[in-house]
C-alpha positions as CSV (number, residue, x, y, z in Angstrom):
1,X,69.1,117.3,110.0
2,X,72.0,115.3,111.1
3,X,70.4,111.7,110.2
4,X,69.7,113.6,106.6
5,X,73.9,114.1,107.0
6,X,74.8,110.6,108.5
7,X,72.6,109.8,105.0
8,X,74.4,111.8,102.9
9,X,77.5,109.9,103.3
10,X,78.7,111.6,106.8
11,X,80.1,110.1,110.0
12,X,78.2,111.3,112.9
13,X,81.4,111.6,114.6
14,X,82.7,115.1,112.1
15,X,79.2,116.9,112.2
16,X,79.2,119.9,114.8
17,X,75.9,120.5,116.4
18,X,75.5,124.3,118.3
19,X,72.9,125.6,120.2
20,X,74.4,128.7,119.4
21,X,75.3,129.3,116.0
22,X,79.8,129.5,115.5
23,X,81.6,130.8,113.0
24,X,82.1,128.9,109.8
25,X,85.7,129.1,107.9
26,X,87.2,129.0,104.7
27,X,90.0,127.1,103.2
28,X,92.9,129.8,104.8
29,X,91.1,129.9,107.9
30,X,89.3,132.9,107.7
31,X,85.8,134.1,108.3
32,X,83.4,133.4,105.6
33,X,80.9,135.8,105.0
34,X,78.7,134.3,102.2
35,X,75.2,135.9,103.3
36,X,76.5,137.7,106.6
37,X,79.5,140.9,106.7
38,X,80.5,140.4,110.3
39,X,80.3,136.5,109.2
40,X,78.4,133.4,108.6
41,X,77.1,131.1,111.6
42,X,75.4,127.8,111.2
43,X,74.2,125.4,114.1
44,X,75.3,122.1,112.4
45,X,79.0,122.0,110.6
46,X,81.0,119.8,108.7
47,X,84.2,121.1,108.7
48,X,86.3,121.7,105.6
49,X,88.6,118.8,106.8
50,X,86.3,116.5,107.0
51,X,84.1,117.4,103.5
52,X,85.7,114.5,101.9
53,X,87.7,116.5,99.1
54,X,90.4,119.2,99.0
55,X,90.2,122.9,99.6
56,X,86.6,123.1,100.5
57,X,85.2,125.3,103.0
58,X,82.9,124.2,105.8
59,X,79.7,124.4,105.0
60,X,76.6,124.9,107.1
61,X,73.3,124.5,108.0
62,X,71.5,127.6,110.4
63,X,68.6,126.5,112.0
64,X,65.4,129.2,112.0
65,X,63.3,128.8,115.1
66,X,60.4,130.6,113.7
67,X,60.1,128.4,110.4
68,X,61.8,125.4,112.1
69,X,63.3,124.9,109.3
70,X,67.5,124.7,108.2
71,X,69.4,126.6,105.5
72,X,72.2,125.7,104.1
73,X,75.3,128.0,103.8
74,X,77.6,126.7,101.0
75,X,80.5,128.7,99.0
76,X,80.2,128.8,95.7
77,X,83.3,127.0,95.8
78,X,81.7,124.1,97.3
79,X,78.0,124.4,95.6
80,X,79.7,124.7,92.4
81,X,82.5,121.8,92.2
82,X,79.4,119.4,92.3
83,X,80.1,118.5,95.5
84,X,77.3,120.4,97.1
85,X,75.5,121.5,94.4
86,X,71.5,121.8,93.8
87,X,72.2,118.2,91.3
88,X,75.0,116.6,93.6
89,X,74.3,113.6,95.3
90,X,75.3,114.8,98.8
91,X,72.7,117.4,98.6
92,X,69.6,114.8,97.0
93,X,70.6,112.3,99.6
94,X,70.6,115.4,102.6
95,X,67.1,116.3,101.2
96,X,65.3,112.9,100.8
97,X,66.8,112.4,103.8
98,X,65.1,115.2,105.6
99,X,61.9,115.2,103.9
100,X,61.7,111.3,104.9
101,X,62.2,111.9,108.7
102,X,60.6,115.4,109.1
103,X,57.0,113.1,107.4
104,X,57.9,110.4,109.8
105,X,58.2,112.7,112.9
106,X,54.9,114.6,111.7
107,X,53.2,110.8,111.2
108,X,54.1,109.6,114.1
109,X,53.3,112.6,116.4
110,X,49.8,112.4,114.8
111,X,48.9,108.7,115.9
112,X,50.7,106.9,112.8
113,X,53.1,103.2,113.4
114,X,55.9,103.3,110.9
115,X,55.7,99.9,109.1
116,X,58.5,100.0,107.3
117,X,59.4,100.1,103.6
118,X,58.9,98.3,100.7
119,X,59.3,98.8,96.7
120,X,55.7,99.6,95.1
121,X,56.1,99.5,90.9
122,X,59.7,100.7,91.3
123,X,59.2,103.0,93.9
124,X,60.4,103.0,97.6
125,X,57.6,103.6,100.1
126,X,56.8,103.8,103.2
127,X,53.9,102.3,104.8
128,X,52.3,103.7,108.3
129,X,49.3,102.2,110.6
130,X,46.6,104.7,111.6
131,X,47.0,103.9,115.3
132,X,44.4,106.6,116.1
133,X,41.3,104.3,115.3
């Protein structure tokens, strides 16, 4: 999830990773409580400060152990200014992102070389050795 960040646009250096899920904040400084009453905690945070525009709220990303899988918690604020939005191009980059090195992880656990990538009629691919043979 954090190389799908760092892809996104993202310094390494301004995204918060927690083994134990903290508190996110809103643009006063309060709690926010977007899906959560007592308040919303996320494992990896980009704080408001550091989102790049004004008056944002941090946004975050809790990670489920059972599905191993993140979800992201984003204001409406910040999912509706098209900064974070389904269509924004923080959020495609984050999710090509993450779907490219989740497959690669998989590929590679499985007995697969990453090759490397090349354009194929337009499109990017990547290309992997069956090492298993």
């Amino acid at each position: 999830m954090i190389d799908s960040l760092v892809a996104a646009g993202y310094d390494r250096s301004v995204i918060e990773v927690h083994e134990t899920a903290q508190q996110l904040y809103d643009y006063h400084g309060s709690p926010t409580r977007y899906t959560d009453n007592a308040g919303d905690k996320a494992n990896i945070i980009i704080r408001r400060h550091h989102l790049g525009y004004s008056s944002g709220n941090d946004i975050g990303f809790k990670y489920d152990p059972v599905t191993k899988t993140y979800t992201g918690m984003i204001s409406d604020y910040d999912s509706g200014n098209g900064q974070w939005g389904p269509e924004s191009s923080r959020m495609k980059a984050t999710e090509v992102a993450y779907g490219d090195l989740k497959t690669k992880k998989t590929l590679l656990r499985n007995g697969f070389k990453f090759l490397g990538k090349e354009v194929v009629n337009g499109k990017l691919q990547a290309k992997y050795l069956d090492m298993r043979a």
